[in-house]
C-alpha positions as CSV (number, residue, x, y, z in Angstrom):
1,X,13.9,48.5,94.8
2,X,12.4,51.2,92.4
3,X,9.6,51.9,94.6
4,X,12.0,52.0,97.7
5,X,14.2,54.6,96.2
6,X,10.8,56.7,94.8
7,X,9.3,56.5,98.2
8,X,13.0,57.7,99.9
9,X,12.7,60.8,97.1
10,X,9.4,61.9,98.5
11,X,10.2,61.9,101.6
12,X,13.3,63.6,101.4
13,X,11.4,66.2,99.3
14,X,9.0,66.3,102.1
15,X,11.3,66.8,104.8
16,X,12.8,69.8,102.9
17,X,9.5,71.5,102.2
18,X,9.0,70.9,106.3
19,X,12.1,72.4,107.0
20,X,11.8,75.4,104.9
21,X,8.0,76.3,106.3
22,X,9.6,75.8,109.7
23,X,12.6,77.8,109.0
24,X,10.6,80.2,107.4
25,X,8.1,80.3,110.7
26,X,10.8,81.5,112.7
27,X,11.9,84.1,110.7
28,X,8.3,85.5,109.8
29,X,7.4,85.2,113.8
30,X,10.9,87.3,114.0
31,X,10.3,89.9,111.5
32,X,7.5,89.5,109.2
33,X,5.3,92.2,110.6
34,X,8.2,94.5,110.4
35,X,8.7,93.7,106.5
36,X,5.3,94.1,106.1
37,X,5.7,98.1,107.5
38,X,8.4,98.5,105.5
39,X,7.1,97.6,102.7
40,X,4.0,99.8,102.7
41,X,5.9,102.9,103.5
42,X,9.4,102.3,101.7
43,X,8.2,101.3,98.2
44,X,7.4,104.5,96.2
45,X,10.3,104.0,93.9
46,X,11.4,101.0,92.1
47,X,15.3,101.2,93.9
48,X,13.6,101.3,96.9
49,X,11.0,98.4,96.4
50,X,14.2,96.5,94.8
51,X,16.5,96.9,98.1
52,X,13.2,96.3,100.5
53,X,12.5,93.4,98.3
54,X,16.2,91.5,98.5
55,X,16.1,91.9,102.4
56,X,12.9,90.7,103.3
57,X,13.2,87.9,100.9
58,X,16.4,87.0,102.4
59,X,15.2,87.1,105.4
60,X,12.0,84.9,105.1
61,X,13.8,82.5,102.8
62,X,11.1,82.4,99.9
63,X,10.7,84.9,96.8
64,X,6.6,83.6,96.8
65,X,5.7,84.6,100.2
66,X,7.5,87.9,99.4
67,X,5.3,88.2,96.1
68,X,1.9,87.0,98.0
69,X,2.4,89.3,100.5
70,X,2.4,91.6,98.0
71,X,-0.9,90.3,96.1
72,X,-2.4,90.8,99.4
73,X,-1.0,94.9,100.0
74,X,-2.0,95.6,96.0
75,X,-5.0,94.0,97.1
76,X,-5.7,96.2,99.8
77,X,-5.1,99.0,98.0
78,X,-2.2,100.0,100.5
79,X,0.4,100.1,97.5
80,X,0.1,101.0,94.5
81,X,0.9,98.2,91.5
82,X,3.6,100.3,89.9
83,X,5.4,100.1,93.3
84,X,5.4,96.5,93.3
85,X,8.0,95.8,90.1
86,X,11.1,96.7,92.3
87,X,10.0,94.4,95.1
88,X,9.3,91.9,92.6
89,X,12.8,92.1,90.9
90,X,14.6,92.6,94.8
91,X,12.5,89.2,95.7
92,X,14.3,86.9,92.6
93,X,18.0,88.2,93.7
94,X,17.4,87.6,97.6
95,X,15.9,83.8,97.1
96,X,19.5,83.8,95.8
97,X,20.7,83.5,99.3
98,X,18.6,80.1,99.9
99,X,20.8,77.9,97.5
100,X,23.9,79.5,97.9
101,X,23.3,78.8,101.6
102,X,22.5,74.7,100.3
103,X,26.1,74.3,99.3
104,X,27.6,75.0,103.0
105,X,28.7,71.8,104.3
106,X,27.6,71.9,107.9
107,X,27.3,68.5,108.5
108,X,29.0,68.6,111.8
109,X,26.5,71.1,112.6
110,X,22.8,69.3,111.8
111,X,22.8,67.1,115.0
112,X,23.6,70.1,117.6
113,X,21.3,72.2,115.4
114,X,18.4,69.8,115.6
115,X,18.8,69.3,119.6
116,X,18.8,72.8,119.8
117,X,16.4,73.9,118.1
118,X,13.9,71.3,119.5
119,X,14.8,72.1,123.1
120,X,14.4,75.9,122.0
121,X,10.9,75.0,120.8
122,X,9.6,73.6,123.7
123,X,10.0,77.4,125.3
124,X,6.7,79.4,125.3
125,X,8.4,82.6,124.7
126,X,8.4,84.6,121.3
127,X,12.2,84.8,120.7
128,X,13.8,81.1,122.0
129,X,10.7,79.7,119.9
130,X,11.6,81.7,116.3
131,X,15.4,80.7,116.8
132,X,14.3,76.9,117.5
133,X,12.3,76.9,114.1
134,X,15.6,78.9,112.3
135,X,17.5,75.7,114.2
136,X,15.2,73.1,113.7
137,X,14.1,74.0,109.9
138,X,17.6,74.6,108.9
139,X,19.1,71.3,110.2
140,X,16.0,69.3,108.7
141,X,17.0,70.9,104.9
142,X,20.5,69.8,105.4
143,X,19.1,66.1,105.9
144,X,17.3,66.4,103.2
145,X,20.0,67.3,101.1
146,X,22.3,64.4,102.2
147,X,19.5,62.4,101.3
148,X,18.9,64.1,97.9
149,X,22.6,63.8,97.2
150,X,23.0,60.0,98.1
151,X,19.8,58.9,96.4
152,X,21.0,60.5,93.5
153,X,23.2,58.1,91.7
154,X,21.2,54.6,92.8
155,X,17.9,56.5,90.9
156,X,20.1,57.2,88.1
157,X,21.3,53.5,87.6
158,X,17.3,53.1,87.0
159,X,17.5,52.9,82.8
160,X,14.5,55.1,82.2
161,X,15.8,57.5,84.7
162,X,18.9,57.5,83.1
163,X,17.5,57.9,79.5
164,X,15.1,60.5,80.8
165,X,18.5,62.4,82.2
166,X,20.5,62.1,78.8
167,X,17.5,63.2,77.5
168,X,17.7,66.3,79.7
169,X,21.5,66.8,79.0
170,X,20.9,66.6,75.1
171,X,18.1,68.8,75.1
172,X,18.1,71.7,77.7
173,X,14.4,73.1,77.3
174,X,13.1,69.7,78.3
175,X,15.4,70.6,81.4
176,X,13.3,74.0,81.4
177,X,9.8,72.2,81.5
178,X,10.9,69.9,83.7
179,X,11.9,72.8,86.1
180,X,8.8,74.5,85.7
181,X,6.6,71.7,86.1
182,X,8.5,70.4,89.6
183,X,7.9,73.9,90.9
184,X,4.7,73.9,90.3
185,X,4.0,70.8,91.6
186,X,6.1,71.1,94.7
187,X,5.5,74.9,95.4
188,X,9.5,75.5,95.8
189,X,12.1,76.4,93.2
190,X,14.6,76.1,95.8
191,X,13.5,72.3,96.5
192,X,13.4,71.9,92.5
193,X,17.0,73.6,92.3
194,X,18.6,71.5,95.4
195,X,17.4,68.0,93.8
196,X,19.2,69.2,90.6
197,X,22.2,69.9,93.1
198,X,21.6,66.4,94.2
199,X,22.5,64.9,90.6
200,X,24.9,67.0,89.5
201,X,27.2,66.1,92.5
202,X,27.5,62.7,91.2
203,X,27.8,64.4,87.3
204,X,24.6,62.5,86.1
205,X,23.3,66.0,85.5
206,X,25.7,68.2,83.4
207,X,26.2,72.2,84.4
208,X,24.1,73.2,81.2
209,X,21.3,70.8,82.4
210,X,21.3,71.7,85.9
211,X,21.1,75.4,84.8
212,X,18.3,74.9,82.4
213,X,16.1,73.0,85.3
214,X,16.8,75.6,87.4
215,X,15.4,78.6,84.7
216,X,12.7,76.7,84.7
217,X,11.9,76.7,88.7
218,X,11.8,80.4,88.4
219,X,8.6,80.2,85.9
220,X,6.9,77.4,87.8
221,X,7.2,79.4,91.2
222,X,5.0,81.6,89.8
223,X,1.4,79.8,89.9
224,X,2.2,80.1,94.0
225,X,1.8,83.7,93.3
226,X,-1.1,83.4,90.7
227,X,-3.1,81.5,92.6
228,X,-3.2,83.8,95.3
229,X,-4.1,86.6,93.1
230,X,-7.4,84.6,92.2
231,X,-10.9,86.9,93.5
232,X,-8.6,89.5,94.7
233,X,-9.3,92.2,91.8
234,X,-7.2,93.4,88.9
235,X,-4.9,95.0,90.3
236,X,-3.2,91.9,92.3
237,X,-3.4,89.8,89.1
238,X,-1.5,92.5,87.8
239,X,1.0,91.6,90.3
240,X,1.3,87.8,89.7
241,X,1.5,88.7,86.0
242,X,4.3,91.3,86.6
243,X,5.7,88.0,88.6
244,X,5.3,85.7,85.1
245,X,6.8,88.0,82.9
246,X,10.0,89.1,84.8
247,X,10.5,85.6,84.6
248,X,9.7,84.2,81.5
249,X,11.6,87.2,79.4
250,X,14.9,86.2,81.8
251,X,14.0,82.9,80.9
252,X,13.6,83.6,77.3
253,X,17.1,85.9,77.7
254,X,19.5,83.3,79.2
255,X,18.2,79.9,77.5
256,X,20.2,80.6,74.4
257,X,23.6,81.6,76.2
258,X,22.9,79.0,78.9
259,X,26.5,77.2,77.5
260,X,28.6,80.5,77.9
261,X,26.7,80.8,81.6
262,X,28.4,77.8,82.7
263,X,31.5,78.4,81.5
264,X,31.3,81.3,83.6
265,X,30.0,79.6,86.2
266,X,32.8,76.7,85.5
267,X,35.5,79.1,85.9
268,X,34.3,80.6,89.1
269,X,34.3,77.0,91.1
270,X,35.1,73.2,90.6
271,X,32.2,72.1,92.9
272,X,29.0,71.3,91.1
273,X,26.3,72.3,93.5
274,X,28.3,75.8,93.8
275,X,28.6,76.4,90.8
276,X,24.5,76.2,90.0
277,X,23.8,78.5,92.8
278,X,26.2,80.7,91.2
279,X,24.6,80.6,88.5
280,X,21.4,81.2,89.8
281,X,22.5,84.3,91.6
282,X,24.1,85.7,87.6
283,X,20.3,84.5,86.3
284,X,18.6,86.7,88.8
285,X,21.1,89.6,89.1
286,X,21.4,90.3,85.7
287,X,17.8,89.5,85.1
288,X,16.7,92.1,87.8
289,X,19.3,94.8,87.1
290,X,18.0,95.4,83.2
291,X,14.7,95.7,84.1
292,X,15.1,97.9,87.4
293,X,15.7,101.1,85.1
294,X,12.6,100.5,82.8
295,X,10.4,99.2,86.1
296,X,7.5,102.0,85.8
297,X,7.6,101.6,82.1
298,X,7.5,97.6,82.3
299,X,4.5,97.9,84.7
300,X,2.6,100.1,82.2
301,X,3.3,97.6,79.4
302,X,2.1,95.2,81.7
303,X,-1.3,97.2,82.3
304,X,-2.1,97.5,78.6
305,X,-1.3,93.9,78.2
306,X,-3.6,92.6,81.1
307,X,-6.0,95.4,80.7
308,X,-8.9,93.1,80.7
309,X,-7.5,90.9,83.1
């Protein structure tokens, strides 16, 4: 039984993480070229890497291919580091739009969008193939989270799954680490952040717990970054360190109000999943909006820090 319900988990995992690269195929093949132009030409001040970096990471549906992308343009010397900060900050508000998008209930919708988008896909032309991936990828994460959500409370009856969770209840940076560490693992805080959706529908995670796990997705989506920035020179590490510490000091901001965050969050809507991607949206604006002003200074303190690296 255990091992039925793991093996469910991972492939409901896996079937997200397919439907976001598919989803996020479509878009790219839509626009990603674009983004990339506006990116190199649009990003000599932090408001306008910020704006640039909401829309295309709204767009493509993942802060880390935003931020790679950049690794890559630092890289190449075709922007500058300093210009990279706003983008940076723009990227952690628009991923926003990928969980507040997971609370939708569409379930009407999944089987028309699955025929559709696989009939769409079997068309050799640019624009029916990008909207069948949109189609396809986007009814293939809705799956997923029906899955997440009913596997959620049968995993929980598990007793060292539920000790682990009042664990994480009682103690909210073990919900941190646990966040970080499933990101990392996984490669997607959005994945990490819908499975805490998935238990705190059925209130085995509480608000506070949810919230902590999903602070600690935003740190572990950084090695995606990091890695990338590996052998590409000292400015692009700069980049993934920029990445780090935008996070961790957010982190290291909200982890001690996390308890008035949900009451604010609370107040705003009864429904658990909403209320997390509420809360992740707060995280990220606030988060990004305090550093935006101080951007050129932040990537200078960033420079002296990393000098050698």
């Amino acid at each position: 039984m255990i091992k039925e319900l793991i093996s469910l988990l991972a492939v409901y995992i896996t079937l997200f993480l397919f439907g976001m690269i598919v989803l996020r195929t479509g878009l790219f093949q839509l626009g990603g070229r674009s983004l990339q132009r506006w990116m190199q030409q649009m990003t000599d001040t932090p408001w306008k890497g910020f704006i640039i970096g909401i829309i295309a990471t709204a767009l493509l549906q993942s802060s880390s291919v935003i931020i790679v992308m950049i690794v890559g343009l630092v890289a190449a010397k075709i922007i500058q580091f300093r210009h990279s900060i706003g983008i940076i900050l723009g990227a952690n508000i628009g991923t926003t739009f990928t969980t507040e998008l997971l609370t939708l209930d569409v379930s009407s919708l999944i089987i028309p969008l699955l025929v559709v988008g696989f009939v769409a896909l079997l068309i050799p032309k640019t624009l029916p193939f990008s909207l069948g991936c949109f189609a396809f990828g986007l009814s293939c994460i809705f799956i997923a989270m029906d899955g997440l959500k009913s596997l959620a409370f049968p995993l929980s009856s598990i007793p060292n799954i539920h000790s682990f969770f009042h664990l994480t209840n009682e103690h909210l940076f073990l919900g941190v680490s646990l966040g970080a560490i499933m990101t990392a693992l996984i490669q997607s805080s959005t994945a990490t952040t819908a499975i805490a959706m998935g238990f705190m529908n059925d209130h085995i995670l509480h608000l506070p717990a949810g919230i902590a796990i999903m602070l600690g997705a935003n740190i572990g989506t950084c090695i995606t970054a990091y890695l990338a920035s590996l052998g590409s020179g000292k400015s692009a590490r700069l980049v993934a360190f920029a990445n780090i510490w935008v996070n961790v000091i957010g982190v290291l901001l909200f982890l001690p109000i996390i308890d008035l965050l949900s009451m604010v969050t609370d107040f705003l809507t009864p429904d658990p999943m909403t209320q997390l991607a509420h809360a992740s949206v707060i995280f990220n604006t606030i988060c990004s909006l305090i550093l935006l002003p101080i951007a050129n200074r932040f990537a200078s303190l960033i420079q002296r820090m990393h000098k050698r690296g």
